[in-house]
N, C-alpha and C positions, 0 to 999 in steps of 0.2 A: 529515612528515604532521602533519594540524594536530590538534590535542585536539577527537573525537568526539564529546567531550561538551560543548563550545562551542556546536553545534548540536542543537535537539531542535523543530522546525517545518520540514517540506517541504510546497511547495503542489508537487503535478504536474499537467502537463494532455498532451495530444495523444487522436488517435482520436476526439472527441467525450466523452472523459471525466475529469473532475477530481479529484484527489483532493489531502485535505489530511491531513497525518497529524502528531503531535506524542506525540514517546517520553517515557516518564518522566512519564506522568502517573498521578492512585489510580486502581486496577481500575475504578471504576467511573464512572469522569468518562470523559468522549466522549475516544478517541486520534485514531480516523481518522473523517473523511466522502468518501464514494461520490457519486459525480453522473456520470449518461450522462444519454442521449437520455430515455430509460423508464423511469430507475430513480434512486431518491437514498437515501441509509441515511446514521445515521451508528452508528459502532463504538465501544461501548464497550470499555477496556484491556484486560477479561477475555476480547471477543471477537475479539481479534488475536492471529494468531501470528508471531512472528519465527522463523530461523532466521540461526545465522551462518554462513554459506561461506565462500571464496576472494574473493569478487565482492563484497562487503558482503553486508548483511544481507536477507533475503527477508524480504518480509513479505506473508503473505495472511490474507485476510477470505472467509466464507462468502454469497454474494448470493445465494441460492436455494439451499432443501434442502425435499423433499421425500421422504417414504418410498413416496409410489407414482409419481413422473415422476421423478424423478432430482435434479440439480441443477446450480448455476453455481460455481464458486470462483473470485476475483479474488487474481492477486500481484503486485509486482511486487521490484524490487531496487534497494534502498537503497544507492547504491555511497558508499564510503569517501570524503569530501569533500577534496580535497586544499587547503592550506595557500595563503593567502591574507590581503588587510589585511584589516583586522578592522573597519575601514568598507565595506568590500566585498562585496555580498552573494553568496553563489557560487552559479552556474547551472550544470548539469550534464545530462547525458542519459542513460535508464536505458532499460533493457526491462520490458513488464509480459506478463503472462501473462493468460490467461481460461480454464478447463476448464468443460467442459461435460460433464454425464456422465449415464446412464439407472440407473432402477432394476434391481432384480430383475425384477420385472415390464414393466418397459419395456425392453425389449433395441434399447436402440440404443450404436452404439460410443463413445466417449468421444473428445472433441473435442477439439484445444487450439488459442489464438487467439494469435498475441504481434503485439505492437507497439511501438513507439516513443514514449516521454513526456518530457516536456524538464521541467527541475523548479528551485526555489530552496531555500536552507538558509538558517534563518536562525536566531533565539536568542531565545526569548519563558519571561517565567516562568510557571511554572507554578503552581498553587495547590496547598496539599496540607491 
């Protein structure tokens, strides 16, 4: 397995949505940017969560909150990059998630969307 921390830049795309995300950077410099059809954001470090699994590392962002319609959350899964030359940039395919969910006030059921994203790892510095 190759050293995790070689990489810390994934562009992903598929679905009609792009995302670029970059770990290890200060709380409050941009980590990820959001782009669909209707919507584009970008994330500051404090506004990202990772978690780690089995599967590599999940990471989702809030795209919508509301306290009286509900809201959207976007995830998807950072899989563990396997070993490789080190002029080679590596491509990979993951699954992302979409939940969709109502308020108190809004009772509707809670959604979830997955799909397919194809993605690159690559090695960029970061500032600090």
């Amino acid at each position: 397995m190759a050293d995790q921390s070689r990489f810390n830049h994934f562009t992903l795309k598929g679905h009609h949505i792009e995302v670029e995300y970059t770990t290890n950077v200060p709380p409050n410099s941009t980590a990820l940017k959001y782009k669909d059809n209707s919507f584009s954001h970008d994330f500051k470090a404090n506004e990202v969560t990772t978690a780690e699994t089995a599967f590599g590392s999940l990471v989702t962002v809030p795209l919508k909150r509301s306290i009286d319609a509900g809201g959207t959350t976007f995830g998807f899964f950072l899989p563990k990059i396997p070993e490789s030359p080190q002029e080679q940039i590596p491509h990979f395919t993951t699954v992302a998630i979409r939940e969709e969910f109502g308020s108190i006030d809004v009772r509707r059921p809670t959604t979830w969307h997955s799909f397919v994203l194809e993605g690159t790892a690559t090695e960029v510095m970061v500032p600090f």
